[in-house]
N, C-alpha and C positions, 0 to 999 in steps of 0.2 A: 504494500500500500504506500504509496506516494504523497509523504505526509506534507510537500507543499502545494496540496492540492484539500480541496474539502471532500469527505466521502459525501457528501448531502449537495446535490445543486437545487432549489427551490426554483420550479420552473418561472418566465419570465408569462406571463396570463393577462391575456384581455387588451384592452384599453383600463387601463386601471385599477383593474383587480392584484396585482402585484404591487399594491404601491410602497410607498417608503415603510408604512407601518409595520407590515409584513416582510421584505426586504430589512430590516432595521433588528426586528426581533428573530428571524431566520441568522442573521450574521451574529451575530451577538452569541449565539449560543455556539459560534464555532464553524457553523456552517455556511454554504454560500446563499446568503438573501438577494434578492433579484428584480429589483424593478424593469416595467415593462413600458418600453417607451414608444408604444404607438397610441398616436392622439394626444401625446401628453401634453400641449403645447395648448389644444383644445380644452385638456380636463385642469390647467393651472388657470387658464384664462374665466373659466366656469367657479374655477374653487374661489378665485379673489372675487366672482361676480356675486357669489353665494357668503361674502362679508366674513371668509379666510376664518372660521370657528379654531380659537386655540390659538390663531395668532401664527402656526409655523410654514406657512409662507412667507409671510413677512419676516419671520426669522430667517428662514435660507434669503433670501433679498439681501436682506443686511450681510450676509458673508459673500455676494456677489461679489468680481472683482473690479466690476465697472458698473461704481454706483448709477452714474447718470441713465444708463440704459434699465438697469433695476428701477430707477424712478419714473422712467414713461414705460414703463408699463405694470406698473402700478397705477399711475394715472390713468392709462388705459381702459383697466378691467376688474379696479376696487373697488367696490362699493361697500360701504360701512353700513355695519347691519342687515347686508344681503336685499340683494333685489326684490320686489314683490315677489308674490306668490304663481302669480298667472302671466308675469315677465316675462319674455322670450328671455334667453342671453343674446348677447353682444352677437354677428356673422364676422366671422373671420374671412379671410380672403384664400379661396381654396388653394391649395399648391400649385408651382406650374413651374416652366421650364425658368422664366422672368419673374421667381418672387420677389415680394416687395419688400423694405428694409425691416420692416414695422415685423414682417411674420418671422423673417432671420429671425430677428434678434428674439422673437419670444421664443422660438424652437432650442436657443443657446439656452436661456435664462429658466425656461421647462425644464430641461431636462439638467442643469447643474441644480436647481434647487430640490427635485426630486434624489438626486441621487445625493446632493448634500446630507438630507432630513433622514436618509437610509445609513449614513454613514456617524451619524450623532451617537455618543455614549458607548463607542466601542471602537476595538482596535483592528477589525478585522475587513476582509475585504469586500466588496459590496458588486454585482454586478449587473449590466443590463442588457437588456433585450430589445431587439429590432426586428420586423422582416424585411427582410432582403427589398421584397415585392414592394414597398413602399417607401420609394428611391430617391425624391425629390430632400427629403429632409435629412438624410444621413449625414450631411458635413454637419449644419451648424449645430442638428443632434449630438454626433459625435463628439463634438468639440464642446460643448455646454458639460456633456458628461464626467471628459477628461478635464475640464477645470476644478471640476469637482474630487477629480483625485477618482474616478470608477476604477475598479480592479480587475474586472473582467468584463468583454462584449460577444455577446453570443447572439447571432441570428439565424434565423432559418426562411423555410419560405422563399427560395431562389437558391441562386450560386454566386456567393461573394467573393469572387476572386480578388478582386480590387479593394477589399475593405484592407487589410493587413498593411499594404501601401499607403492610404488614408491615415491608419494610427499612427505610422511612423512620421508622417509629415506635421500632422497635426501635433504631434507630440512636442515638435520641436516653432509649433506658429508659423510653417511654411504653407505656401498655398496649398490647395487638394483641390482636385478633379473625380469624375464618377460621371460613367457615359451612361446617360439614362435609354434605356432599352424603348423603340419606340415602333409601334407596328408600321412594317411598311416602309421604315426607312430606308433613305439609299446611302451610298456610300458616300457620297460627296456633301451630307449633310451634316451641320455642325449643333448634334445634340449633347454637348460635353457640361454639367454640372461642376460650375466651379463657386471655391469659399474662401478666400484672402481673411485668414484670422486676424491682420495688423490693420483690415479694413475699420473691426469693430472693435479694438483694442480702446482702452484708454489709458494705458499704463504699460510699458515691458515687465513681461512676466518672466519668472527662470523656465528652463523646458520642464514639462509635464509627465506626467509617468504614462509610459506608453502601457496601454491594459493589454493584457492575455486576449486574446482572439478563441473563439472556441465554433465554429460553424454547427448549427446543426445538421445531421445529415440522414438520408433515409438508406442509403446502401454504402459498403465498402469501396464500391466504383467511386460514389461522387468525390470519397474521403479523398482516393487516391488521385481523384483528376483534379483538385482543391491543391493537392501537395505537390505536383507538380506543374501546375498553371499559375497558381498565385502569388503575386507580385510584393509577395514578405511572408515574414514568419507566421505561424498557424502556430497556436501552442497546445489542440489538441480538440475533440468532437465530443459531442452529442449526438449519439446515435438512436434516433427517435422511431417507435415503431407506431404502426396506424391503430394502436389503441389508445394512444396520445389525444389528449383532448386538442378543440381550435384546428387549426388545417393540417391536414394530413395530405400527404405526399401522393400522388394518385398510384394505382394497381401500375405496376411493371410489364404482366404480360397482356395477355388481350382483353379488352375491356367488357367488362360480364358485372351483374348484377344478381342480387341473392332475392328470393322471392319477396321480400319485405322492401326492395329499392336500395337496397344499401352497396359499394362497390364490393366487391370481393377479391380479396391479398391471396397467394398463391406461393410457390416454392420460391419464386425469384424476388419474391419482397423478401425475403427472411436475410438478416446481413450475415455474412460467415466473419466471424466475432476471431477465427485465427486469423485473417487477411487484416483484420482490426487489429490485434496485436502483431502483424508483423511491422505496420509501420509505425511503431517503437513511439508513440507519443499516448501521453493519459488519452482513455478514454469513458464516457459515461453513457449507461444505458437506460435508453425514456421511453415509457408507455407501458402500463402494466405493472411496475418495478416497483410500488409502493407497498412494501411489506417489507418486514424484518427478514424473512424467508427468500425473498425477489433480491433483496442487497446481498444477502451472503451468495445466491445463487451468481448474482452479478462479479463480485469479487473474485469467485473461482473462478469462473471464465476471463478474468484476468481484466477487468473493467477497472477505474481507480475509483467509480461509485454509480451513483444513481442519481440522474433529475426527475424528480418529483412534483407532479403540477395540482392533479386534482385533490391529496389532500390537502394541502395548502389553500385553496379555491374556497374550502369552504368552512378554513378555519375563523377562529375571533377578530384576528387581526388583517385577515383580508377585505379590501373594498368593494367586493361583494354586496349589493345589498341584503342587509339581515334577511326580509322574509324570502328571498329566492335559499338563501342560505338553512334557513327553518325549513322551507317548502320541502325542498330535496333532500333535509338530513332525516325528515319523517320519512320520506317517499323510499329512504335506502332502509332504514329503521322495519319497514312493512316491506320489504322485499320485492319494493313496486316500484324501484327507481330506473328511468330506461336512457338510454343515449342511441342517436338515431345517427349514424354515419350518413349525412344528408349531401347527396353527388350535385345536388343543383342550386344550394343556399348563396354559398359563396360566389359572389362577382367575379372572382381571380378563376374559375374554374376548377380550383382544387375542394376537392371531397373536405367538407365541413362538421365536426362533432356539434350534436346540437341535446341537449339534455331537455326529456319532455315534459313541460311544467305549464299546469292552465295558467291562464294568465297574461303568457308572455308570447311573441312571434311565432314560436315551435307551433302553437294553435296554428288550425288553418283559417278558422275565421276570424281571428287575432290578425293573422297576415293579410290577410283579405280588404279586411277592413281598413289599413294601413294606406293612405295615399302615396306614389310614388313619389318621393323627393330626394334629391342629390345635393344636400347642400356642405355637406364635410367635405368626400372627394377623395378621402386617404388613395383607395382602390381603384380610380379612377386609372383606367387605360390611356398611356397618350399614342397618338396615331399621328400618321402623314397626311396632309390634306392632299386631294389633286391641284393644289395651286402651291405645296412642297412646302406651305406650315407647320406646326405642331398644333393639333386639337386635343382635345379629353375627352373619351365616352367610359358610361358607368350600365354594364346589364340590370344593375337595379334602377336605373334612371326611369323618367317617363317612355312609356316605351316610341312615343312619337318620337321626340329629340333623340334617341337611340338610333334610330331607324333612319333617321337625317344625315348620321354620321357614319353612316355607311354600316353600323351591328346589322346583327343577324335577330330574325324574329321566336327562331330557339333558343338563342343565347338570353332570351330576358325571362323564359318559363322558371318561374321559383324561384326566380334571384330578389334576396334580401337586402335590405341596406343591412350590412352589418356596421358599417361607423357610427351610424344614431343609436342602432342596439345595442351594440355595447358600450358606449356610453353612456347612453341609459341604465345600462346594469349597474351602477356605480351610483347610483341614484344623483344623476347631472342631465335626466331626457329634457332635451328640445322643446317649445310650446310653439306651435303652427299659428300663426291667426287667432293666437289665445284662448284656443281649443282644443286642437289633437296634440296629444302630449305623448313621445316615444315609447316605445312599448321595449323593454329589454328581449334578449335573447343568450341562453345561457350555454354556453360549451362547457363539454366537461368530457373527461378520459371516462374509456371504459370501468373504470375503477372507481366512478359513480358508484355503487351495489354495493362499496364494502367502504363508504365514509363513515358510517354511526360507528366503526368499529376502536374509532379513534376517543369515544365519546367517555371520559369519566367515570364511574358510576356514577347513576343519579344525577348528571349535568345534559342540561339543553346544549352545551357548545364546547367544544373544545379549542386549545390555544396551536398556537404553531410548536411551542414547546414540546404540547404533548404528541405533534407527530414525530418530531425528533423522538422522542424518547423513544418510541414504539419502532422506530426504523433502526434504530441500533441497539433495539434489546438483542441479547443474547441468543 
């Protein structure tokens, strides 16, 4: 065992279900805690609208290193005492190829203050989560992160070949680039994503601690095509299998369907775990793995541990809202709790975990009822125009404006916003017209069925604590 490494990675979850609180107390005990940084920029702008309860945003603010930028956007998005009740929040300005200074700089100051507030009252290392697939924001991301001292960046959800490059630069305040993937591009097009950190500096800083890189991956293959195509150090994987809650990696061999709709994994998704230890770097195994039984099982096969998402998900200190978190700890409690490997939710395409809970999206007349709207964008496709622009189409969009943009009229059956629902799950939804208010939607690992197992005696909830404890009992 690889003792500068954590045996525990606490997976990186949601739009804000991993946040500093749970990242904060996962570290603390030794292990690796893990904020998750998609949207975050959206859920700090929401939290200071919602009149910052407790004060610690505006504590991470104050250790910003460029107060003047801390102060407009404080200005921005603070409202003392919190917005009315039937307030919309503020619309942000969705991502694009041309963002605007105003969204930079919240994307740096999100995600330093997030990982700041994870890093308070302990000595240990703190790490975040990206996907790949949501590319526009990765530098100033990045870099907000690394101000804040992150110790680890783990993404999945695409092939980041180019992020390893990005740390090292950014480490040191030099420019960075990131060619954003665009449908339909040609070669002679200049879609390059670039981030001059001495743009937005207001003081020379010393270099930064460049964080551990950790991809996550769905086979041996990609490990090794990651190890030798990308442009810096890799310091080792997460090897995620499709019982992993959140998106899942689609089937390998030919695409087939189980009589309930769900895709189905086959011999060629299963990773050969010795091809994993021959390229000689820590590795961790995800999906399933949450059991005391699943780590040591993990260990022997030579893993240096386990990331673990759905206990975590639906522990005290996760952003979770409490009664989705109630809902399903009864719903596993009664041996009624189900997760629906759903092949059409996700806008990106990729097969989506979705846990069944009235109430929320997973209903069909819940979804139904849902007017189409695109107003986040995270997921947002960008494309070629025939006049050699860049546009953005979303299959959860209207399906008119979809269809404008050159989609397909299969690619919109059963697509979800997942950026309103998940943010909604953190109880931050959206108000339309002062009326329709977002409806959450809840991912979760197969490993929904065995959360009460975490439970106390005699306790409605359990702490993050208590899943450590229970993953490294004897």
């Amino acid at each position: 065992m690889d003792r500068n490494h954590p045996v525990i990675i606490q997976g990186g979850m949601g739009a804000g279900v991993s946040s500093w609180r749970l990242a904060r107390a996962v570290s603390r005990l030794g292990q690796l805690g893990v904020v998750s940084g998609t949207a975050i920029d959206q859920i700090l702008a929401r939290r200071l609208q919602e009149g910052d309860t407790g004060g610690h945003i505006r504590r991470g603010l104050d250790r910003f290193p460029f107060p003047k930028m801390a102060e407009r956007i404080l200005e921005a998005y603070y409202i003392p005492g919190g917005k009315l009740g039937n307030q919309p929040y503020k619309s942000l300005p969705k991502h694009s190829l041309d963002n605007s200074r105003e969204l930079i700089e919240l994307c740096i100051v999100a995600n330093f203050v997030e990982v700041s507030l994870a890093r308070e009252g302990h000595a240990h290392p703190v790490g975040i989560n990206f996907l790949e697939k949501i590319q526009i924001p990765h530098l100033p991301s990045l870099y907000g992160a690394m101000l804040a001292g992150v110790g680890y960046v783990l993404m999945g959800a695409g092939i980041p070949l180019k992020i390893p490059g990005v740390l090292d630069r950014l480490a040191n305040h030099e420019p960075a680039s990131y060619q954003l993937q665009v449908t339909g591009a040609q070669g002679s097009d200049e879609n390059t994503l670039t981030f001059v950190p001495r743009d937005f500096a207001e003081c020379d800083l010393p270099p930064l601690l460049r964080p551990k890189f950790l991809p996550i991956v769905a086979s041996n293959t990609l490990a090794v095509a990651l190890l030798r195509k990308a442009n810096g150090r890799i310091d080792g994987f997460v090897v995620e299998g499709p019982t992993a809650g959140g998106h899942n990696a689609p089937p390998r061999g030919k695409p087939e369907r189980s009589g309930g709709g769900e895709p189905i994994y086959g011999e060629r998704d299963k990773v050969d775990l010795q091809k994993m230890r021959e390229l000689g770097l820590p590795f961790w195994l995800a999906g399933g793995y949450g059991s005391a039984e699943k780590l040591r099982e993990a260990l022997a096969a030579g893993a240096t541990g386990i990331q673990v998402g759905t206990a975590f998900a639906f522990c005290a200190e996760s952003d979770l809202r409490a009664d989705y978190k109630q809902a399903l700890l009864q719903k596993a409690s009664c041996g009624e709790a189900k997760v629906f490997t759903d092949p059409s939710a996700s806008p990106t395409g990729y097969p989506f975990k979705v846990a069944q809970l009235e109430g929320t999206i997973s209903e069909q007349e819940v979804y139904l009822a849902r007017p189409r709207i695109c107003d986040l964008g995270y997921l947002r496709e960008p494309f070629r125009t025939a006049a050699g622009t860049i546009d953005y189409r979303c299959a959860a969009q209207p399906v008119s404006i979809y269809l404008s943009k050159g989609g397909k009229i299969e690619d919109t059956v059963g697509r979800i916003c997942l950026c309103n629902a998940l943010v909604a799950n953190v109880g931050l939804p959206q108000i339309h017209a002062g009326k329709y208010v977002e409806t959450g939607l809840v991912t979760s690992g197969d490993d929904l069925s065995r959360i009460h197992s975490f439970l106390p005696q005699g306790s409605p909830d359990y702490s993050a604590a208590d899943v450590i404890a229970k993953l490294l009992a004897a």
